[in-house]
C-alpha positions in Angstrom: 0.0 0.0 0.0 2.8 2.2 1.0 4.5 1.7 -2.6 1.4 2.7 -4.3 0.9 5.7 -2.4 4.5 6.6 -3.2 4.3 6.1 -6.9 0.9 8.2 -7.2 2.8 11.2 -5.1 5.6 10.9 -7.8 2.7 11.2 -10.1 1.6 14.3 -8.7 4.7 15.4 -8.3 5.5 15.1 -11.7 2.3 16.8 -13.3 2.8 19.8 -11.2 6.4 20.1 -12.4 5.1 19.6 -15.8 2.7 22.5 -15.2 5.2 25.0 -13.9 7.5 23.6 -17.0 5.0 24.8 -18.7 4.3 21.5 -20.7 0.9 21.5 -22.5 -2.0 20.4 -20.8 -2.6 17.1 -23.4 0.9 15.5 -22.1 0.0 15.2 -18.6 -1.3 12.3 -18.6 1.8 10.9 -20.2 4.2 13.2 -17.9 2.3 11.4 -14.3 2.8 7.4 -15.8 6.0 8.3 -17.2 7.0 9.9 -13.7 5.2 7.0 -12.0 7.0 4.5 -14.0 10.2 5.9 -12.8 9.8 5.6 -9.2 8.0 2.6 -9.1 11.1 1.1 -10.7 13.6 3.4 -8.4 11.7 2.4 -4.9 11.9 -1.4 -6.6 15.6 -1.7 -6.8 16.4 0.4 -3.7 16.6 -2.0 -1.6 18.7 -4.7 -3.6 20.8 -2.5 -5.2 23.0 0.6 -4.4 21.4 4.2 -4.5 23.4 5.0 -8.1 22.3 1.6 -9.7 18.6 1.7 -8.8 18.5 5.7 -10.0 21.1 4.5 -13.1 17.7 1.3 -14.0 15.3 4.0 -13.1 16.6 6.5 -15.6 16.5 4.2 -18.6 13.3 3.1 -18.2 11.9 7.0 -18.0 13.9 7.8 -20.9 12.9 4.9 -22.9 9.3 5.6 -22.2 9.5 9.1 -22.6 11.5 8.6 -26.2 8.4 6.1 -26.8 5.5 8.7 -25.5 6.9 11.4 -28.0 7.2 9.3 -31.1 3.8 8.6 -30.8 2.7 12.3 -29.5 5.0 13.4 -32.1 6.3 16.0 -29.8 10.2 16.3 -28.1 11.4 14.0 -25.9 12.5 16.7 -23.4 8.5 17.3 -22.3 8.6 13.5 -21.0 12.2 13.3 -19.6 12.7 16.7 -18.0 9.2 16.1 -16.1 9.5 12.4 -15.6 13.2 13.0 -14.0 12.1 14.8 -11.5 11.1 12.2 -8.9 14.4 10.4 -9.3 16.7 14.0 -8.8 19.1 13.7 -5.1 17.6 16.8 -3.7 17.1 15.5 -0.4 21.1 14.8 -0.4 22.2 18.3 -1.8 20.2 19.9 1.1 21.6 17.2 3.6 25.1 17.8 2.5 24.7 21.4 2.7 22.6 21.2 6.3 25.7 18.6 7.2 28.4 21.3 5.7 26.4 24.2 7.8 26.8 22.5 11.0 30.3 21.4 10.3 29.9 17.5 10.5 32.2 17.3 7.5 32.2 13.4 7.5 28.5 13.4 7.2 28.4 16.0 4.3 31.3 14.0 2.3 29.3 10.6 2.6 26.1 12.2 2.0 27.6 14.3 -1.0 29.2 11.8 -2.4 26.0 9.3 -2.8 24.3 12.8 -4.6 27.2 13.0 -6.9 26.6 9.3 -7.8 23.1 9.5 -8.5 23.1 12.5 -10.5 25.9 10.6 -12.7 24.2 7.7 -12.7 20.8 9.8 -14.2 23.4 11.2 -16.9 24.7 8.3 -17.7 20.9 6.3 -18.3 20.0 9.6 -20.5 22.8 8.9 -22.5 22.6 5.2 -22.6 18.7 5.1 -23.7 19.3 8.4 -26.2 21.9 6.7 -28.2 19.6 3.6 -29.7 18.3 4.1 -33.0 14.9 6.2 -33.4 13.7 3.3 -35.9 13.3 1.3 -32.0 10.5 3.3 -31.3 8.0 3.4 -34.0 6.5 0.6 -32.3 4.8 3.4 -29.7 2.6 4.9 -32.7 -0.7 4.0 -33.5 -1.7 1.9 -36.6 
């Protein structure tokens, strides 16, 4: 129940960052599962796998989906990813690095800034990853 709840706030979360991106009120829809999608995957691996690796899975499966939602919108891609990234960005550890710098427990802010550094690389490394295949892999997404 808890998962569910999580995934429909990352929904939420995501539609609302899609309105103040101003993204156009027909790719909400898309914005929220794609969002969803993310986190559902993100808050799967967690627990198995390292932060970096679960954000790294998480990644390529919002960029493949949101490569797949705008072949078949026939819109950019950057509506999807920028709004479906959103839930899967270490802002928690930026401001607990900087809270941890602020009231000098400097071991606490390297750890903590260190596993922010490796999941923002790890989100730059699935964009890249899932934007190098082939456009011909995602003509599947249209409609016939």
């Amino acid at each position: 129940m808890e998962l569910v709840l999580q995934i429909c706030a990352a929904m939420v979360g995501t539609v609302a960052f899609s309105l103040l991106f101003g993204v156009p009120r027909t790719y909400y829809p898309w914005c929220g599962i794609i969002g969803g999608a993310g986190w559902a995957v993100y808050s799967q691996m967690s627990p198995m796998w390292s932060p970096a690796s679960a954000a790294f899975t998480a990644t390529m499966v919002v960029i493949f989906l949101s490569r797949a939602a705008a072949v078949r919108q026939k819109c950019p891609a950057t509506i999807f990813l920028i709004s479906g990234i959103f839930p899967l960005v270490p802002g928690a550890g930026i401001y607990w690095t900087v809270y941890y710098l602020i009231t000098e427990q400097l071991r606490l802010a390297v750890y903590t800034g260190y596993e922010a550094v490796k999941v923002a690389i790890a989100i730059v490394l699935g964009i890249v990853v899932v934007f190098e295949l082939p456009q011909g892999w995602f003509w599947w997404a249209v409609k016939k």
